[in-house]
N, C-alpha and C positions, 0 to 999 in steps of 0.2 A: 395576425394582421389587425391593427388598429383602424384603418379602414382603407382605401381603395391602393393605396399610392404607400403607407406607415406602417412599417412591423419588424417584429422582433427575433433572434434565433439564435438560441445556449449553443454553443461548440466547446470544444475540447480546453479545458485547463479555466473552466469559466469565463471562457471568451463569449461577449457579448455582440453580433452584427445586429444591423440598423438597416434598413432601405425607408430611404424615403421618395425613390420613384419608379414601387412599385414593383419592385425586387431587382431593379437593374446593377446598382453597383452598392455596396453594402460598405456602410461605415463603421467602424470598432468602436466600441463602448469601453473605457478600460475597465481590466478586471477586481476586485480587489487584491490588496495586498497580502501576501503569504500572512497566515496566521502560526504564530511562533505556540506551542504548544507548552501550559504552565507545568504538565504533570507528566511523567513518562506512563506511557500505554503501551500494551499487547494484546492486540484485538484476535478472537477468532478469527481463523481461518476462513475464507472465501471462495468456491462455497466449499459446505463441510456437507455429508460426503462429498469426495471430491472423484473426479477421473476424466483424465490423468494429470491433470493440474490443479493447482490451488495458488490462491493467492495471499499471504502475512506482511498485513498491514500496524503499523507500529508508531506511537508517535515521542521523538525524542526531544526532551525542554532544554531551555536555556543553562546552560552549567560553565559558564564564567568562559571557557575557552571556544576556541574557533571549530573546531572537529574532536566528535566523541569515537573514542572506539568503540562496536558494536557488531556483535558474534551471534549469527544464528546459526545452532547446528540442530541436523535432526538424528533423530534415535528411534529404533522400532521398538517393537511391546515389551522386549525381553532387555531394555537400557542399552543396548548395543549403541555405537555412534556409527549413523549409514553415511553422512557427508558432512562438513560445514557447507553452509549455502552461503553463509557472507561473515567477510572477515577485513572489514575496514573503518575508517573514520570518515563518520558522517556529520552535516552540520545538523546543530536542533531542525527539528521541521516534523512534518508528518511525511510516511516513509513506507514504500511498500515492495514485495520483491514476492517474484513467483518462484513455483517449486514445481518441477514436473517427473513428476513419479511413475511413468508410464516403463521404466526400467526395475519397477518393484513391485511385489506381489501385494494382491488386495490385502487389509486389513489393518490393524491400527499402530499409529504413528504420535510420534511427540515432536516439538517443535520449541527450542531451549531458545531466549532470547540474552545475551548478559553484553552488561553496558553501566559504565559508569557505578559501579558497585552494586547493580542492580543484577539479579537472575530470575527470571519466571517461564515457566514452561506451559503450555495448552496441546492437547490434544485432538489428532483428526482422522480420519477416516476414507483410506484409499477403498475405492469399489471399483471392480472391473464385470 
C-alpha cells in the first residue's frame, strides 16, 4: 500500500491489480508483452532433486515459421527411452511442461529436448 486508500498486487501471468479505494474494487495494470526468446534454451529441471514431479522449462526463438516441432523424451540411467512427454508444434515463446514420475523408482533420469535441428539433454534426480 502506497498509503491509506493506493496499492499494488503481482497475480498470475504478471498481472498487475491497483485499488485506489483502499482495496475495494481493483483495477488491471496491463501486463507486458510476451517476450519472444532470441536463443533456444534448456534450463534445469525444477526442482532438482525432485518427487514426484519436476518441472522442464525451455525457451524456443523465432525460426521464420509459425509452429516448431519440439520432442521431449525421457530415458533412465541405462539410455533406455521411459516416455516421450511432448511431441508437437509449438510457437517461439518460453515454454514449460511438468513430468510426474511418481510411477518410477527413485534415481537418475535424462531428459532429451530436440527441435528445430537442435538436441540437448540434462540430467535429474528422482528421490522418494
Amino acid at each position: 500500500m502506497v498509503d491509506s486508500v493506493t496499492g499494488y498486487i503481482v497475480g498470475n501471468n504478471g498481472a498487475i491489480l491497483k485499488t485506489t479505494d483502499g482495496g475495494g474494487a481493483p483495477s488491471s495494470i496491463p501486463s507486458f508483452p510476451e517476450v519472444i526468446p532470441e536463443t533456444f534454451s534448456l534450463y534445469q529441471n525444477y526442482p532438482n532433486p525432485f518427487n514426484p514431479s519436476t518441472k522442464i522449462k525451455f525457451d524456443l526463438p523465432q525460426n521464420g515459421s509459425s509452429n516448431i516441432p519440439v520432442k521431449i523424451i525421457i530415458f533412465d540411467i541405462l539410455g533406455r527411452k521411459l516416455e516421450t512427454l511432448l511431441d508437437e508444434n509449438l510457437t517461439a515463446g518460453v515454454h514449460e511442461i511438468n513430468w510426474n514420475a511418481s510411477h518410477h523408482a527413485a534415481g537418475v533420469y535424462f531428459y532429451m529436448l530436440l527441435t528445430d535441428g537442435i538436441k540437448e539433454t540434462k540430467k535429474m534426480i528422482l528421490i522418494k
